[in-house]
C-alpha positions in Angstrom: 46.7 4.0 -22.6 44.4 6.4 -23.8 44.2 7.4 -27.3 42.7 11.0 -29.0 39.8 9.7 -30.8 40.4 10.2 -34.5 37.9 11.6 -36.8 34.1 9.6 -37.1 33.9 7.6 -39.8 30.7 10.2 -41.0 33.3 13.2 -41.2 36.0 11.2 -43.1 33.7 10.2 -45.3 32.2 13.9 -45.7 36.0 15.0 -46.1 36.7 12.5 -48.7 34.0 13.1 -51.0 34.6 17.0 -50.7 38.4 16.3 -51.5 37.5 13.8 -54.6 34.5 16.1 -56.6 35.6 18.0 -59.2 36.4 21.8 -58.2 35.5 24.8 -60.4 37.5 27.4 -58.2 39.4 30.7 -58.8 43.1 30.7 -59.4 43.5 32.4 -56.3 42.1 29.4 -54.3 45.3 27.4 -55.4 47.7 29.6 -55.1 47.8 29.9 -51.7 49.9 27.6 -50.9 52.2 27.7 -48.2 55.4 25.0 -47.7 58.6 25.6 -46.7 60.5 23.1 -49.2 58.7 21.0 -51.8 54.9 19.9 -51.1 55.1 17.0 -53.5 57.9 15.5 -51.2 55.9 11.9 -50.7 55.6 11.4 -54.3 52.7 10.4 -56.5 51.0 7.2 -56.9 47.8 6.1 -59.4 45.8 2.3 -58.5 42.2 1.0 -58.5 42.3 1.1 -62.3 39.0 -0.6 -64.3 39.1 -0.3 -67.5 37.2 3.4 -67.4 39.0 5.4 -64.8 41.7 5.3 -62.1 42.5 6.6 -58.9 45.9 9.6 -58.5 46.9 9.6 -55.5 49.6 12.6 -53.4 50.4 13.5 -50.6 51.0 17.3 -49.7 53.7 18.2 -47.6 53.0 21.5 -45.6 53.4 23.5 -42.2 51.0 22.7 -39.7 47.7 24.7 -39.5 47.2 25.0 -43.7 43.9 25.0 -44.4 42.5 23.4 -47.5 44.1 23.2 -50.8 42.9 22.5 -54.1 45.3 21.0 -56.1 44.8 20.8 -60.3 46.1 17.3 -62.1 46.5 16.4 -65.5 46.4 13.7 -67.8 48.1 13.1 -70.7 49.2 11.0 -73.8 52.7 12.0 -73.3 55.5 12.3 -70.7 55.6 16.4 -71.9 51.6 17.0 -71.3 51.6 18.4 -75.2 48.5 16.0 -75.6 46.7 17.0 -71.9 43.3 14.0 -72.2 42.0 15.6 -68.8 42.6 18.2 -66.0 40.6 18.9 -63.2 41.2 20.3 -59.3 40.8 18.2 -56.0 40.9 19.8 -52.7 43.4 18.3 -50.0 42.0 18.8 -47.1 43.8 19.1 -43.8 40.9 16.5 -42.2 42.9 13.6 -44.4 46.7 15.1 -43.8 46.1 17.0 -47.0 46.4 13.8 -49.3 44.5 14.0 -52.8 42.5 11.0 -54.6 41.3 12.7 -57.9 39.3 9.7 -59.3 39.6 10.6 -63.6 36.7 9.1 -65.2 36.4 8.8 -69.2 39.5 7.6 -69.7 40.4 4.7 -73.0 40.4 1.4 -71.8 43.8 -0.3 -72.2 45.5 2.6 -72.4 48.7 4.5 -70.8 48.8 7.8 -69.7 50.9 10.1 -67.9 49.8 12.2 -64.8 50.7 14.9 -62.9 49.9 17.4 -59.8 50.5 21.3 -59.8 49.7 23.7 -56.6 50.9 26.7 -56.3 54.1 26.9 -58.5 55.0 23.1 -57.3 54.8 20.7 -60.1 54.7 17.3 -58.8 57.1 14.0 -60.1 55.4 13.0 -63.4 53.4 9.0 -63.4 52.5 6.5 -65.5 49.9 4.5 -64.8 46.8 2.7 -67.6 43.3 1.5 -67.8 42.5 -2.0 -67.9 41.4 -3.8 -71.1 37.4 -3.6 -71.6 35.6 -7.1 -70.0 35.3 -9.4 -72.8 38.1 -7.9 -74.7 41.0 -10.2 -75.8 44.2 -9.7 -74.5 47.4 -11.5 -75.2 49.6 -10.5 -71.9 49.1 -9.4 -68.2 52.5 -8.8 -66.4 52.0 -8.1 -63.0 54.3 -8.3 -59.6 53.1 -9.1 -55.8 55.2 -8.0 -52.7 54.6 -7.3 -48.9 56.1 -6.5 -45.7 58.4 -3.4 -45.9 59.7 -3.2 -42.5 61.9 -0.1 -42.8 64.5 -0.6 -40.0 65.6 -4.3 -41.6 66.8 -3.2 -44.6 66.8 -0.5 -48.2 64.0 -0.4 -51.2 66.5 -1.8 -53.5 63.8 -4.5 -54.3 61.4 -1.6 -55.9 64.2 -0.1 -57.4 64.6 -3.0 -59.5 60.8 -4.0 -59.7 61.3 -0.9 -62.3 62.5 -3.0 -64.9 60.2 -5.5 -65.0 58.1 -4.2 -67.4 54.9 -4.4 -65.7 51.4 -3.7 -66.1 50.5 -3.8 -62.3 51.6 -4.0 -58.9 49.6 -6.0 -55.7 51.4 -4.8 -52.9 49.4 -7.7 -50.1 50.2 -6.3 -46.4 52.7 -4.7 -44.1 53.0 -1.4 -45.4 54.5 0.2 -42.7 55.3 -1.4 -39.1 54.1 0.0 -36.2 57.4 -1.2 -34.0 59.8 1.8 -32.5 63.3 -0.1 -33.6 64.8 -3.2 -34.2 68.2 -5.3 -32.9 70.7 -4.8 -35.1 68.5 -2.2 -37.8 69.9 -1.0 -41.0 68.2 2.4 -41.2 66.2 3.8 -38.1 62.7 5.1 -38.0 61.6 8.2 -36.5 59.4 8.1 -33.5 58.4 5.2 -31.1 55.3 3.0 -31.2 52.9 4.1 -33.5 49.5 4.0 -32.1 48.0 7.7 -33.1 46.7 8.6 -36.1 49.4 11.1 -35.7 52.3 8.6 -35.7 50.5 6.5 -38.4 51.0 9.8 -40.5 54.7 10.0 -39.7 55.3 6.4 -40.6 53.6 6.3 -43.6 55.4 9.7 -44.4 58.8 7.5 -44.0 57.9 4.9 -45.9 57.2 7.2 -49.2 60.2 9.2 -48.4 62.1 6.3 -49.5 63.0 7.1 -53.4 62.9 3.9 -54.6 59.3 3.4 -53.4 58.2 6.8 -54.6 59.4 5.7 -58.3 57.7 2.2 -58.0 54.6 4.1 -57.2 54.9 6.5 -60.0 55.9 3.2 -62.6 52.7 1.7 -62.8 49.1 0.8 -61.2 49.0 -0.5 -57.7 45.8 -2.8 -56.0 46.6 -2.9 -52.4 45.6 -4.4 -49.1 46.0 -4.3 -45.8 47.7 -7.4 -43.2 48.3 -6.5 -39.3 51.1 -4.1 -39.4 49.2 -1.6 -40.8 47.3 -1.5 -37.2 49.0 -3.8 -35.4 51.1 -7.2 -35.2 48.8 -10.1 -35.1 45.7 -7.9 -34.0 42.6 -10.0 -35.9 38.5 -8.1 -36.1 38.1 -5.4 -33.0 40.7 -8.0 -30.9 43.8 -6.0 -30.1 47.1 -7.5 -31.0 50.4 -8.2 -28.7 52.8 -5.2 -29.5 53.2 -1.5 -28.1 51.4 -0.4 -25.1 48.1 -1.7 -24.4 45.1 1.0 -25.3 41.9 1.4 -23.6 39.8 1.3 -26.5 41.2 -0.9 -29.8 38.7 0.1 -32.1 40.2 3.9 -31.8 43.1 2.4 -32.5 42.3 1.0 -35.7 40.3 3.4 -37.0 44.1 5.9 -36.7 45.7 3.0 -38.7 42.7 2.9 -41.1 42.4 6.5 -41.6 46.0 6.9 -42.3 46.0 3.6 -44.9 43.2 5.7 -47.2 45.1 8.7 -46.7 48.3 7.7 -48.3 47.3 4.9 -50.9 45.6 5.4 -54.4 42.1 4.3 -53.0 38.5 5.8 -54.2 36.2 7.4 -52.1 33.7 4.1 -52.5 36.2 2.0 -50.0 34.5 4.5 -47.4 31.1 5.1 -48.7 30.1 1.0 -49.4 30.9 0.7 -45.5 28.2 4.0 -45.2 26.0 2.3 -47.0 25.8 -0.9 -44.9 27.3 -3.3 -47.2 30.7 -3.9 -45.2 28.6 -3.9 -41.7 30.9 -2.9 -39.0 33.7 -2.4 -41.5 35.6 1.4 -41.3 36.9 0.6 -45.1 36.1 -2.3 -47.6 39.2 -3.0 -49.8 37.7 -6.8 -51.0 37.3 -6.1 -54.9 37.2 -8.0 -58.3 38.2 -6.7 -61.6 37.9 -8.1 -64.8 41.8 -7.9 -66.9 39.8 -8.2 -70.9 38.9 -12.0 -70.6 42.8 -12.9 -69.7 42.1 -12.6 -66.0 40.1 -11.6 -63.1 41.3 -9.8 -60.5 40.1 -10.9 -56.9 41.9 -8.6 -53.4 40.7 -9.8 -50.3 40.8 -8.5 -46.7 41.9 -11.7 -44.4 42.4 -9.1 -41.5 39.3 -6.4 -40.6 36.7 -8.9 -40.3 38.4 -12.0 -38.9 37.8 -14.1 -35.9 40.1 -14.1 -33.5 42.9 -16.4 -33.1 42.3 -19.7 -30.4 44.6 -21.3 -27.9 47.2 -19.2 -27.9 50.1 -20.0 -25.8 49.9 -18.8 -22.0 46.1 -17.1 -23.1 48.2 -13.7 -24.4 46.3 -11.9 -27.1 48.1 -12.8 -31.2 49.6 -15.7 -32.6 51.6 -19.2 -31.9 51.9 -22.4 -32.8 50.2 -25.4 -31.2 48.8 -28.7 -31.4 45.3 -28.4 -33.0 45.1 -31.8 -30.5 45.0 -29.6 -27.9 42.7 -26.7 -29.1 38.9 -27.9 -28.8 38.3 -24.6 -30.8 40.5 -25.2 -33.6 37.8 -26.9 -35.8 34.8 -24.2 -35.1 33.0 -23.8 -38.6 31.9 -20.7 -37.4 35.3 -19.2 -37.2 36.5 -17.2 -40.6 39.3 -16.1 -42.1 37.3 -13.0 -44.3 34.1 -12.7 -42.4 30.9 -13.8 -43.3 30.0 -11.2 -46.0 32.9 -11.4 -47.7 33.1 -15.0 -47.9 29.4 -14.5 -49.3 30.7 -12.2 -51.5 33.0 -14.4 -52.7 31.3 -17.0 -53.4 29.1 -15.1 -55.4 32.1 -13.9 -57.5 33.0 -17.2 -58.1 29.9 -18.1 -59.2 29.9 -15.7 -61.9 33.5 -16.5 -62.6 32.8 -18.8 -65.5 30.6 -16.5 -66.9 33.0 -14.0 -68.0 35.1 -16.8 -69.6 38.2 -15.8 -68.0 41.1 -17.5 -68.8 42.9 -17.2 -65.3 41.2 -16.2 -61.6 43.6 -14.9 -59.3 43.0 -13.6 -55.8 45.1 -11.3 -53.6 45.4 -11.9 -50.4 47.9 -11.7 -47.1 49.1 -15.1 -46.3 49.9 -18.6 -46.8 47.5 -20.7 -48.7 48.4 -23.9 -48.0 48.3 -26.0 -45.0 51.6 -26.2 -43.8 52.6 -28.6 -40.3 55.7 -28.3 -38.7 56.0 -31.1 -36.8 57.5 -34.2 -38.7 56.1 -37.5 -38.5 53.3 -38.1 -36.4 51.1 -35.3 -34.5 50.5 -32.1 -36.0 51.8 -28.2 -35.5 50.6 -25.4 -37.1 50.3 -21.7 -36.9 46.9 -20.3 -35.6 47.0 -16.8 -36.7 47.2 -18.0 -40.8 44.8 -19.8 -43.0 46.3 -23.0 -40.9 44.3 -21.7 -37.8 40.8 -21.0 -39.7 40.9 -24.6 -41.6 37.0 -24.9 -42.2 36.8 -21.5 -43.6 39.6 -22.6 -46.0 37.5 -25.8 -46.9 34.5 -23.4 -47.9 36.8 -21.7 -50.5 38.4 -24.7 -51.6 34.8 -25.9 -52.1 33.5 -22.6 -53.9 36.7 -23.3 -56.4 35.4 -26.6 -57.4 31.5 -26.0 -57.1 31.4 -23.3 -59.7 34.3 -25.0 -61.7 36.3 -21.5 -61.5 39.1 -21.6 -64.2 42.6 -21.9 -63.4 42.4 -20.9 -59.9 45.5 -18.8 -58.4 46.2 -17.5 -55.1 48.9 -15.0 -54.5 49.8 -14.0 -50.8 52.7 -12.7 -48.6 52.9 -12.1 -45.3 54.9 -15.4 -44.0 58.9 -13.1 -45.2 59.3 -16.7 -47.2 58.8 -17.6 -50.5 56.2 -20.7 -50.9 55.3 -22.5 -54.0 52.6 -24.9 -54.0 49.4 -26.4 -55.5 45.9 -25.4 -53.7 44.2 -28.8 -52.8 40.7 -30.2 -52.4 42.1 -31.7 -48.8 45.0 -31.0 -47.3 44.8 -33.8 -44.9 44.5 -36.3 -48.1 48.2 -36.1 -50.2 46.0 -38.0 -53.0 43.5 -35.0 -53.5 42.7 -33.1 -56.3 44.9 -29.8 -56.9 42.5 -27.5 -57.5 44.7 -24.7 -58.0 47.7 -23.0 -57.7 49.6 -20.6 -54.8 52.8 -18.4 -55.1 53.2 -17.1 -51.4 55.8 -14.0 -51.4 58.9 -13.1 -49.5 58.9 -9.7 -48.0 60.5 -6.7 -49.7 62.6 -6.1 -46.2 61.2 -8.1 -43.4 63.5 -10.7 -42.2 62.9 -14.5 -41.4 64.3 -17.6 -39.9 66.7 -19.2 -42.4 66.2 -22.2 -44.3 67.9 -24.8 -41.6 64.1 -26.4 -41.1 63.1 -25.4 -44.9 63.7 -29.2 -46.3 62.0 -31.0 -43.1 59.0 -28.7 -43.4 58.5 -29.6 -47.4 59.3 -32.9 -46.7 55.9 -33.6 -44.5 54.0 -31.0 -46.8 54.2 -32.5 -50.2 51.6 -30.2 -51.8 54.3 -27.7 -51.6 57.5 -28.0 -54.0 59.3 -25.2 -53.2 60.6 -22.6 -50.3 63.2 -19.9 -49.7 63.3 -18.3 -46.0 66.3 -16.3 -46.9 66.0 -14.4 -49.5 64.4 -10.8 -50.2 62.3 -9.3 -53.0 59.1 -10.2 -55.0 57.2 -12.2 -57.4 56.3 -11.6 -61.1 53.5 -13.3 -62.2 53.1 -13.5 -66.4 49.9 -14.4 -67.8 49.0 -15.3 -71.2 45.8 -17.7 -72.6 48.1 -20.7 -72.7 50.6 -20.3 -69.3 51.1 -18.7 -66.2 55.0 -17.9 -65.5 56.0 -17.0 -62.4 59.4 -15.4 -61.4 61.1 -15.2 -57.7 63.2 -12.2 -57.8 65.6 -11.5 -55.0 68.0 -8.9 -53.9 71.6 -10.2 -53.5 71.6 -8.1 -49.8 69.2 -6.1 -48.4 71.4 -4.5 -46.4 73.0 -2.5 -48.9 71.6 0.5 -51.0 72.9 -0.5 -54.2 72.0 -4.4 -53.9 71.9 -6.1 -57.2 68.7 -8.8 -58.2 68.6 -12.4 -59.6 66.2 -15.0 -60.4 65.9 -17.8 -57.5 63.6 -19.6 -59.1 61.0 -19.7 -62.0 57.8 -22.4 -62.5 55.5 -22.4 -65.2 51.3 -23.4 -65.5 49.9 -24.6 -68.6 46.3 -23.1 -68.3 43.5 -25.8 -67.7 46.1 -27.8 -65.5 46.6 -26.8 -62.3 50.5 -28.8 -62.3 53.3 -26.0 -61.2 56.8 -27.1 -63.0 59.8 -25.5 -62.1 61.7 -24.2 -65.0 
């Protein structure tokens, strides 16, 4: 299959700065506008918060063939703009589907504000979002939640809906966006079209997706730091190697650089996710979302990208492109140290991070990222079977972080991820082949908000011949909410009581606790 090239990475860029800088432009300019129903139909979103600025992100909806738009937003001290802190205009250009990503600079650190779009005479749905605390600063709470995979056709939002009430301070949404299948046996809710594979039909899934209300008013609740996993491309696809779904395409790099294109476009990301790949510091990469934030000297904030830059998979079943499970035994490949997980910068990067880590004295380091920490063999008894498109399949790359953890002594180590539709509780260990080692950290791997699994009928075998895990849930759908203070971590596995319907209600599954300078999970 041959795919319309989307734009060069050059023009994106070019059409990203113009739609970020600040516009000084006649009223006329904006007033233009032309949509049949509401433009602000997608919603509004803010992320990439620091403790100076963040990032608002929308969406315009409008009839094909609209040129450019500029598009004023405002921020305020209140939810009735009385007490406006900033205003300015970004131009939505039709280059980037007409989304906006004013980044507001100046802002007072630790600090919640409303937001808000106008063009035209369309006022957009009013956000809340807030600067993090100054580095250094101390604070006495971070309560943040981590979710993932979103398939639309397995089930409703009802998770988000809930996720409302949490009281949060942040969101890490960690892969799986948006699924690039055309249907599912037995689907809930449809989606509209068939394989996505243009950055046309990226557009229209993603415009789905934040249709969905209870999304739309997650996204407005609070900050969002986001990544990408394979969905957002496609299923299993790992580097420039193309995955195992859809139709086969001539040229995959086209491919991802639609999927890619259409991820900047619709999340609250800054023009700099573009322009550090320009610059030469993500070689090869079309976007760099790795990142590390400082949270006042609570927390660091570590997202990683465990999908653009990583080797591909090895021995898979019958030589087809993706993922399986194997025997390592079998797999001569299975133990290459050249093979990563991140890629070789950003595992340099990293490590680097982590060096400075005890530096800014913070009391907890968590990282972001898509899957399953923690070795996990499914075979019981003797021999070995594990899954080669996870951290399972790049082992040695695994050991260097592990390492980097206990070389710079990096405080309270935890690792949040998703990607695996299960909920996994465990302790991060020195060597997984050695049940005496060292825990030298902690992992809460999410369910998904929709995606199903397998059940829990192999749930008790599984733990039993991975001991450095203490808990698992392949049933259940929702999120995690991870509280830190200077003395404990609390985390909290929140699940819908059916996914299936609308108006699901929520409980608690489970909830473990972390004293901080002992990395011992106990369930509570």
């Amino acid at each position: 299959m041959t795919l319309p090239a989307p734009a060069g990475r050059r023009q994106v860029l070019r059409w990203a700065v113009a739609g970020s800088a600040a516009l000084v432009l006649p009223a006329r300019a904006w007033a233009a506008l032309r949509a049949d129903s509401n433009p602000f139909g997608l919603g509004v979103a803010s992320g990439s918060p620091t403790p100076s600025s963040v990032v608002l992100w929308t969406r315009l909806l409008v009839p094909a063939g609209q040129g450019p738009i500029a598009v004023r937003w405002e921020v305020a001290h209140d939810e009735k703009f009385s007490r406006v802190v900033q205003a300015g205009q970004s131009l939505a250009l039709p280059g980037l589907a007409h989304s906006v990503h004013a980044e507001v600079q100046g802002l007072e650190a630790d600090r919640w504000y409303f937001y808000r779009f106008v063009a035209g005479d369309a006022v957009s749905a009013v956000g809340r979002t807030r600067t993090f605390p100054a580095p250094g600063a101390a604070v006495a709470r971070l309560r943040l939640a981590y979710a993932s995979c979103q398939r639309w056709e397995h089930g409703y939002y009802s998770a988000w809906r809930h996720m409302r009430d949490e009281n949060l301070d942040l969101v890490m949404f960690l892969g799986d966006y948006i699924y690039e299948y055309p249907n599912a046996a037995n689907a809930v809710r449809a989606p509209t079209g068939g394989w996505v594979v243009t950055l046309d039909d990226y557009r229209q899934r993603y415009a789905l997706h934040r249709s969905d209300a209870d999304l739309q008013a997650m996204h407005a609740a609070c900050p969002w730091l986001v990544t990408w996993d394979d969905h957002e491309v496609q299923n299993d696809y790992a580097g420039l190697t193309q995955g195992n779904s859809g139709p086969p395409v001539e040229n995959f790099a086209v491919r991802r650089a639609a999927g890619y294109q259409a991820f900047y476009e619709h999340m609250p990301l800054p023009v700099s996710v573009l322009t550090r790949a320009m610059a030469g510091l993500a070689a090869g990469a079309d976007m760099r979302l790795y990142s590390r934030q400082p949270y006042g000297r609570l927390a660091s904030l570590g997202m990683l990208d465990a999908r653009q830059y990583k080797d591909a998979q090895v021995c898979t079943r019958d030589g087809k492109a993706g993922s399986s499970t194997l025997d390592p035994a079998t797999c001569p490949a299975w133990d290459d140290p050249a093979r990563s997980m991140l890629g070789r910068q950003q595992e340099g990067w990293l490590d680097a991070e982590l060096a400075r880590a005890a530096s800014r004295e913070s009391h907890w380091n968590v990282l972001g990222q898509q899957s399953l920490f923690g070795r996990r063999d499914f075979k019981r008894g003797p021999g070995q079977v594990f899954w080669n498109d996870g951290w399972d399949g790049y082992a040695p790359a695994r050991t260097r972080l592990t390492d980097a953890l206990q070389k710079h002594q990096v405080a309270n180590p935890v690792l949040l991820g998703g990607d695996v539709h299960e909920n996994w509780v465990g302790h991060v260990r020195a060597d997984y082949a050695d049940t005496a080692s060292a825990a030298v950290g902690v992992e809460f791997c999410g369910t998904s908000i929709t995606s199903r699994s397998a059940g829990n009928a192999r749930i008790p075998e599984v733990l039993a011949e991975n001991p450095h895990f203490l808990f698992a849930d392949s049933e259940r759908r929702g999120y995690g909410v991870a509280e830190f203070t200077p003395q404990r971590l609390t985390t909290t596995l929140r699940v819908v009581s059916d996914v299936t319907q609308q108006d699901s209600g929520i409980e608690t599954l489970a909830q473990f606790s972390v004293e901080a300078g002992r990395p011992v999970i106990e369930r509570r």
